[in-house]
MMTF fields as JSON, N, C-alpha, C and O atoms, coordinates in Angstrom:
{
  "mmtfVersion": "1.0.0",
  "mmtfProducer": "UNKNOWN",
  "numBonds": 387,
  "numAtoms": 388,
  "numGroups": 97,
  "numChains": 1,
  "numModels": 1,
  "chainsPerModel": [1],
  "groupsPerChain": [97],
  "chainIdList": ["A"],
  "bondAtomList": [4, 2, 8, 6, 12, 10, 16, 14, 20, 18, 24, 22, 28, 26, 32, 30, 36, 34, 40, 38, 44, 42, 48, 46, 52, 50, 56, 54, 60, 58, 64, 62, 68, 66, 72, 70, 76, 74, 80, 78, 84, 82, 88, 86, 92, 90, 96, 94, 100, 98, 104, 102, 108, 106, 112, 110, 116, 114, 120, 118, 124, 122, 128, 126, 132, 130, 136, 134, 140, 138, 144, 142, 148, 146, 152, 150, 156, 154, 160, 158, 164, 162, 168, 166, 172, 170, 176, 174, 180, 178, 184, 182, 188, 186, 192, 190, 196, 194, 200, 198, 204, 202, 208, 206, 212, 210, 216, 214, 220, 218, 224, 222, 228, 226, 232, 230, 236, 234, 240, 238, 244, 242, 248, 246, 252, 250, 256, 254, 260, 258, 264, 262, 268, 266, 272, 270, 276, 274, 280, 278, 284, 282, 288, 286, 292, 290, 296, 294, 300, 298, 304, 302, 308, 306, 312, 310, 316, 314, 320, 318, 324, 322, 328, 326, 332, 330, 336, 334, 340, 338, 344, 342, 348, 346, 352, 350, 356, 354, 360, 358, 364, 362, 368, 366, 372, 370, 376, 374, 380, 378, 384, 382],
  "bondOrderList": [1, 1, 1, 1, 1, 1, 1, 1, 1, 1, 1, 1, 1, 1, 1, 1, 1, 1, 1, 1, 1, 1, 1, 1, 1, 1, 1, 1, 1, 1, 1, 1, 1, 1, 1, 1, 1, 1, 1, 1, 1, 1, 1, 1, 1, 1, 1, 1, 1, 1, 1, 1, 1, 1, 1, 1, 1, 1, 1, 1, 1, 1, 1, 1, 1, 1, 1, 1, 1, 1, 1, 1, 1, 1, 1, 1, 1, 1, 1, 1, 1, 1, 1, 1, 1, 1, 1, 1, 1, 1, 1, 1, 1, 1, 1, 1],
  "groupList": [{"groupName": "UNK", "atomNameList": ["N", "CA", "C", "O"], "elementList": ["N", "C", "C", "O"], "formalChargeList": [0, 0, 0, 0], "bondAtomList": [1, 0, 2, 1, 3, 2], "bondOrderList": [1, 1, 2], "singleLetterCode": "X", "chemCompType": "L-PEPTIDE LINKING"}],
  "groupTypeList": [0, 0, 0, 0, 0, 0, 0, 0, 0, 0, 0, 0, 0, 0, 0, 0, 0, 0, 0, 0, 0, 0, 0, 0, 0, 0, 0, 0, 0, 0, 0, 0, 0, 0, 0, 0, 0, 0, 0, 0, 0, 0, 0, 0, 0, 0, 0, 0, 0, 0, 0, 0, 0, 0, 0, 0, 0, 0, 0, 0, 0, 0, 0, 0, 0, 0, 0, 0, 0, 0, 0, 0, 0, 0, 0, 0, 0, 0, 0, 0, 0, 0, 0, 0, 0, 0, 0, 0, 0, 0, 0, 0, 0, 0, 0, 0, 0],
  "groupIdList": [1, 2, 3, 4, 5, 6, 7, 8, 9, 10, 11, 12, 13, 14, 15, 16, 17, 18, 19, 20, 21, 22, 23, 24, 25, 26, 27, 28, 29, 30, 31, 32, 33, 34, 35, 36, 37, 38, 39, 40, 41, 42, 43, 44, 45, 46, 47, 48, 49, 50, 51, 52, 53, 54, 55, 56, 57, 58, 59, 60, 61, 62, 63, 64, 65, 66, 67, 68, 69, 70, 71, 72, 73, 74, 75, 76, 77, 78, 79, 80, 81, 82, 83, 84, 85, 86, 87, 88, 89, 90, 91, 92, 93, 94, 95, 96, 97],
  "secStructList": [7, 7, 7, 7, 7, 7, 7, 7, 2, 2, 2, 2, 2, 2, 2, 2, 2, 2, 2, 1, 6, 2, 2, 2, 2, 2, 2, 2, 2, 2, 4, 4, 4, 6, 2, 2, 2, 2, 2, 7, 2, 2, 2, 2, 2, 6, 5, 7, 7, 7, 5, 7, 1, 6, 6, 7, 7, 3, 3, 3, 5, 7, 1, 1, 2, 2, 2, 2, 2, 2, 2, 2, 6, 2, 2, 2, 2, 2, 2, 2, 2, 0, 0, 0, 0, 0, 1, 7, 7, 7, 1, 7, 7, 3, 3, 3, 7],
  "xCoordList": [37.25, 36.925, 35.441, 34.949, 34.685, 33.447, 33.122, 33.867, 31.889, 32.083, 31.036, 29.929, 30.991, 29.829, 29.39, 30.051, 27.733, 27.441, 28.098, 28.948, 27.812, 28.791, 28.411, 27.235, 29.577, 29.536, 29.917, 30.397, 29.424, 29.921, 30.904, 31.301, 31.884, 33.004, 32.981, 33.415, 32.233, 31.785, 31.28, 31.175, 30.807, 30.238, 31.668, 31.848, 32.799, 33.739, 34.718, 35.454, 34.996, 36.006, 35.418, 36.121, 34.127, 33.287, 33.269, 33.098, 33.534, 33.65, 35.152, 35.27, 36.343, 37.57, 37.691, 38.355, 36.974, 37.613, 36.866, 37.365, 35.855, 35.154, 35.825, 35.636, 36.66, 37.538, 38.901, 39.572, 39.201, 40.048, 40.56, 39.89, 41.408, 42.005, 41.315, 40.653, 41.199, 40.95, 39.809, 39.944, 38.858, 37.647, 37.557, 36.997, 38.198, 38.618, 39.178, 38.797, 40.259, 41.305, 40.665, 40.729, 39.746, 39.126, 38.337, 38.559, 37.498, 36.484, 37.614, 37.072, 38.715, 39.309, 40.194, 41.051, 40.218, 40.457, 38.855, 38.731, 38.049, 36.692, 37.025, 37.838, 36.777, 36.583, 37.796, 37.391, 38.661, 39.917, 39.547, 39.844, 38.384, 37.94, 36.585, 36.152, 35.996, 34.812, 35.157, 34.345, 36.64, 36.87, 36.297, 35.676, 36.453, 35.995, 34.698, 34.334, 33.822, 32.194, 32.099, 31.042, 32.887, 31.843, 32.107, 31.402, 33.896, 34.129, 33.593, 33.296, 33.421, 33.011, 34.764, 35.789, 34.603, 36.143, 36.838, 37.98, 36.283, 36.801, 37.9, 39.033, 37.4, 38.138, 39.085, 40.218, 38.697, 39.16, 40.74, 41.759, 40.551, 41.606, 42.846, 44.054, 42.355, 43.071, 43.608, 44.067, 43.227, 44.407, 45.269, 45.329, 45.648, 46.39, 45.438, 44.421, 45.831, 45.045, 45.055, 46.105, 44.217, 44.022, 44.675, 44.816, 44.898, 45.429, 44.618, 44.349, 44.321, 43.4, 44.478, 45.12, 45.023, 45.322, 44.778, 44.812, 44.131, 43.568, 42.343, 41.66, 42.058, 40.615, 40.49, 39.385, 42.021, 42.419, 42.789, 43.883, 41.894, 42.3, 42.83, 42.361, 44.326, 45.302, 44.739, 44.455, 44.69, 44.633, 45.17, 44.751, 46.649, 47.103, 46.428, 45.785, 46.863, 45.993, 47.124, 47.775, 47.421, 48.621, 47.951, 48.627, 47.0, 45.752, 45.814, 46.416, 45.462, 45.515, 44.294, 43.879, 43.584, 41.839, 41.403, 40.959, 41.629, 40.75, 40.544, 39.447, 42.217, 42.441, 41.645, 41.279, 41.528, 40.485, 39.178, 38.553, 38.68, 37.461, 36.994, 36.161, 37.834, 37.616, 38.207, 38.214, 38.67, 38.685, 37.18, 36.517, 36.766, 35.26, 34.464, 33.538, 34.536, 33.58, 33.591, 32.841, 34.701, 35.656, 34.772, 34.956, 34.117, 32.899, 31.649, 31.085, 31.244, 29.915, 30.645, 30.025, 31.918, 32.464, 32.689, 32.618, 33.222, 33.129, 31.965, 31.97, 31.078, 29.828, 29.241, 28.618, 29.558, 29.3, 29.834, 29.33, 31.149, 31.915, 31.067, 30.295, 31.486, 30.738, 29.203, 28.631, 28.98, 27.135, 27.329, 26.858, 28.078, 28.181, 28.227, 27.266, 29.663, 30.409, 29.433, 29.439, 28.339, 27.574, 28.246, 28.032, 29.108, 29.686, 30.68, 31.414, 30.952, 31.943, 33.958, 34.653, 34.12, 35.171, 36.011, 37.103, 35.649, 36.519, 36.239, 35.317, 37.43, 37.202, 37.541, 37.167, 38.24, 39.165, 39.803, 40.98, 39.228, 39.949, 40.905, 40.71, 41.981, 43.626, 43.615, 43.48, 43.779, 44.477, 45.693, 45.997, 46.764, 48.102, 48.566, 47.876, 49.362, 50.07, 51.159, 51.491],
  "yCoordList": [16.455, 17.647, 17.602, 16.563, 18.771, 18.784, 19.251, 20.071, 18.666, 18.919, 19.878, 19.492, 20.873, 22.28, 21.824, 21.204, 22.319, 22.338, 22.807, 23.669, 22.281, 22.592, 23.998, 24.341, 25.07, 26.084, 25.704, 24.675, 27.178, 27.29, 27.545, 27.665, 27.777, 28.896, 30.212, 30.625, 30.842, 32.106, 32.25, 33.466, 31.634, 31.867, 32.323, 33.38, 31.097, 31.101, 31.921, 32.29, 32.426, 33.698, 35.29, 36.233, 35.222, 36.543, 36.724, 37.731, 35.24, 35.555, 35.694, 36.478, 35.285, 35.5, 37.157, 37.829, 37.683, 38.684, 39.883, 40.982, 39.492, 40.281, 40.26, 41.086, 39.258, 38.81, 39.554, 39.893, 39.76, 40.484, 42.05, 42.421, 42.538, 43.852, 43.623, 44.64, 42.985, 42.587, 43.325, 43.983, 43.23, 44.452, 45.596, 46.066, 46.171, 47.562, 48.277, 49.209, 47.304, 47.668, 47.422, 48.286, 46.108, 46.101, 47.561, 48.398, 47.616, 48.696, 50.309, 51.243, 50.329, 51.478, 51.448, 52.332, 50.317, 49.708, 49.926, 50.469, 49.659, 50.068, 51.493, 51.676, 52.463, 54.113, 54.249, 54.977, 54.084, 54.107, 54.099, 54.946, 52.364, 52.743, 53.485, 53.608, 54.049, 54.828, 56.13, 56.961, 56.339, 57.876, 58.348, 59.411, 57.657, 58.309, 58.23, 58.873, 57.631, 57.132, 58.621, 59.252, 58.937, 60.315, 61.433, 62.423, 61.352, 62.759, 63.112, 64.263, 61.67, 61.822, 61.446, 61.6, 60.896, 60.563, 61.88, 61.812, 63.41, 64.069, 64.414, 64.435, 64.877, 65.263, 64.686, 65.166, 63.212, 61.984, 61.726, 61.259, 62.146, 62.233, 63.328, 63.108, 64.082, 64.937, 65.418, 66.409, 64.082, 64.053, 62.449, 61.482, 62.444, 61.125, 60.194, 60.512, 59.212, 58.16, 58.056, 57.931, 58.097, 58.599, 56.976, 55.895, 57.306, 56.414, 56.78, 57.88, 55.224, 55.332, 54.879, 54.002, 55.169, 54.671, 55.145, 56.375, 54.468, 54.972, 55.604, 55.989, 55.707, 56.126, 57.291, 57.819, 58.097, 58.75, 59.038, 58.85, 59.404, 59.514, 60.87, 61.985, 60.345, 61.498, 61.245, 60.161, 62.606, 62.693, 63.823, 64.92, 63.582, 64.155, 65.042, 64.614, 66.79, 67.644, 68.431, 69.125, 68.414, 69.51, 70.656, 71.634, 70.985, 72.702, 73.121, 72.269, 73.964, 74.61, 75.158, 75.239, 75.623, 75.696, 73.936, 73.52, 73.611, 72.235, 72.03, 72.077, 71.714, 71.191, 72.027, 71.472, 73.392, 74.196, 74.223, 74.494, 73.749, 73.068, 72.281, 72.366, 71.173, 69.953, 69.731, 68.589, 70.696, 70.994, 71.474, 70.86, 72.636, 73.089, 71.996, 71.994, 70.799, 69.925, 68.668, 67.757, 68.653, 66.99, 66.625, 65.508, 67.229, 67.014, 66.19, 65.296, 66.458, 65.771, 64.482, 63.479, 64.698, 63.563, 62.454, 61.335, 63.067, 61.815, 61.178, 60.032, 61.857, 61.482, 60.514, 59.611, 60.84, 60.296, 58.922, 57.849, 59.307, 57.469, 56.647, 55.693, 57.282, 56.505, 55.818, 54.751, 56.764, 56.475, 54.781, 53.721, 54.995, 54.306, 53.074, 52.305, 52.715, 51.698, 50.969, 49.767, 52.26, 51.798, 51.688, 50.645, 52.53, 52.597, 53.393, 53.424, 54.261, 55.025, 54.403, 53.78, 54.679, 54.552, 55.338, 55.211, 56.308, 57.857, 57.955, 57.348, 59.225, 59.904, 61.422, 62.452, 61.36, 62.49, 62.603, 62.251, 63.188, 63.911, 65.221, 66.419, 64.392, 65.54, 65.382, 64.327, 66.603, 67.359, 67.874, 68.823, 67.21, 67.261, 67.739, 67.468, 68.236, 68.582, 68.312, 68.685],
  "zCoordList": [58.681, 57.962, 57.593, 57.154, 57.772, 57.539, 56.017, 55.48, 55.265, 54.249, 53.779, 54.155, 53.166, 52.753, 51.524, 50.691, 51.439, 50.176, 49.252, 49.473, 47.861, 46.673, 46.331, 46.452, 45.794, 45.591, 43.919, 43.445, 43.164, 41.603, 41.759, 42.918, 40.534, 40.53, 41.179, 42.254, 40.03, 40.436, 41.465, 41.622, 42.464, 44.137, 44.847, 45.452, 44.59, 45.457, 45.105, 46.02, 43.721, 43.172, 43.782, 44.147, 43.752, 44.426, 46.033, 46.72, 46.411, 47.783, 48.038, 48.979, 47.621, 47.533, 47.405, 48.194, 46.333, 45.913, 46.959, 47.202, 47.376, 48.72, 49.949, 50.842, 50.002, 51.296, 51.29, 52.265, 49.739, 50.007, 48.992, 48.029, 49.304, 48.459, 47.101, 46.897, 46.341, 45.222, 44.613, 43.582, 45.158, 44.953, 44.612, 43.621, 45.558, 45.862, 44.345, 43.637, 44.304, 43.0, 42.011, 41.136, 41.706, 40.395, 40.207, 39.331, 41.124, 41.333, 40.794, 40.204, 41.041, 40.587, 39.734, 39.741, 38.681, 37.306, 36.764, 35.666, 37.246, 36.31, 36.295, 35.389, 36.84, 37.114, 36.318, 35.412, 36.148, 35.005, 33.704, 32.861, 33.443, 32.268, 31.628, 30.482, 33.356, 32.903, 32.5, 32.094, 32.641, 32.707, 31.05, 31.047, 29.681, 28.557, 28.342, 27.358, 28.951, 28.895, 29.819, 29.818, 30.328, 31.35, 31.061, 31.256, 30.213, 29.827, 28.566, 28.247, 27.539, 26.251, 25.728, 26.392, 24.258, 23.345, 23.427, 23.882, 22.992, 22.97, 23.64, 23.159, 25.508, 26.653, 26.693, 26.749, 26.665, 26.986, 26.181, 26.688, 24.947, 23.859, 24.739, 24.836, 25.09, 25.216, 26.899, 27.467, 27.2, 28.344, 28.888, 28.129, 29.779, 29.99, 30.667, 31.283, 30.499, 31.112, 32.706, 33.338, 33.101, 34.838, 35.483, 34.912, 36.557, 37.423, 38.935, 39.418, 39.521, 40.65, 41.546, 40.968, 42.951, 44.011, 45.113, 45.154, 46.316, 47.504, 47.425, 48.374, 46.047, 46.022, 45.61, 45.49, 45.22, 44.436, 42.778, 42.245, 42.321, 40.648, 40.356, 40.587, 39.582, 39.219, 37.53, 37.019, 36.891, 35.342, 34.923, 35.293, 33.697, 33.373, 32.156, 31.198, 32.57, 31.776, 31.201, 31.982, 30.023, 29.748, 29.227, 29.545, 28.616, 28.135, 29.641, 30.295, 30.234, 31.224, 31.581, 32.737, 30.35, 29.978, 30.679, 31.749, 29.993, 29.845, 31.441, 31.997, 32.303, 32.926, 34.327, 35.363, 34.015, 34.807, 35.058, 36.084, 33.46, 33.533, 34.306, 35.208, 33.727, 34.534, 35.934, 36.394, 36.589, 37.951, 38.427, 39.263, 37.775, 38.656, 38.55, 39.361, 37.605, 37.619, 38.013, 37.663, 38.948, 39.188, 40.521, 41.004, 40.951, 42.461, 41.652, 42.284, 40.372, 39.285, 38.429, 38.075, 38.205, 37.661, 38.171, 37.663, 40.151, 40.803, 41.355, 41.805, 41.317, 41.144, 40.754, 41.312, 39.411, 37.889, 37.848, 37.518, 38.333, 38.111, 39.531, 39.622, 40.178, 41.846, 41.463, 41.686, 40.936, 40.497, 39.718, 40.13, 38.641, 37.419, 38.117, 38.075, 39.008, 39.802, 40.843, 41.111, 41.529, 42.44, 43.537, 44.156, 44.06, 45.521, 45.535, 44.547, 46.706, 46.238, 46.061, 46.863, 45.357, 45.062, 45.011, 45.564, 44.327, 43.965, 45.018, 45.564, 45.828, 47.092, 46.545, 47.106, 45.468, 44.597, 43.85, 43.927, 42.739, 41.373, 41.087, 40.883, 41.177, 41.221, 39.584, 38.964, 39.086, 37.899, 37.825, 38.548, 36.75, 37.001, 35.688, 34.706, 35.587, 34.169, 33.743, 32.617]
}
């Protein structure tokens, strides 16, 4: 067996988690918790806690106002989170009631 220079922890957990699924999902566990940093506490209060799968974020809107709103503006929000994250992640923001 050949032997490699010594790596830190953190070298070899970052390359694990680059190697695999793991990334991806953290990355849309962050955008989960950027969702009140972008809508503000307010919005944020007043809907459900979004859920990311596939690059898809579902957020429950029960106002019908609100949830219209934040439809014309869900193209700047994903933006907004993508920007934040530094890669895209979001592909799309579904509004559900």
């Amino acid at each position: 067996m050949e032997r490699k220079d010594p790596q830190s922890i953190g070298d070899v957990l970052r390359d694990l988690l680059d190697e695999s699924f793991l990334r991806s999902r953290m990355d849309e566990l962050n955008a989960v918790r950027l969702w009140e940093k972008v809508t503000g506490r307010e919005i944020a209060s007043r809907c459900g806690k979004p859920t990311v799968k596939s690059g898809v974020m579902t957020v429950g809107v029960a106002n019908a106002c609100l949830r219209q709103e934040l439809y014309i503006n869900r193209t700047r929000l994903k933006e907004i989170i993508n920007e934040l994250i530094g890669k895209e992640t979001i592909k799309e923001i579904r509004f559900v009631s």
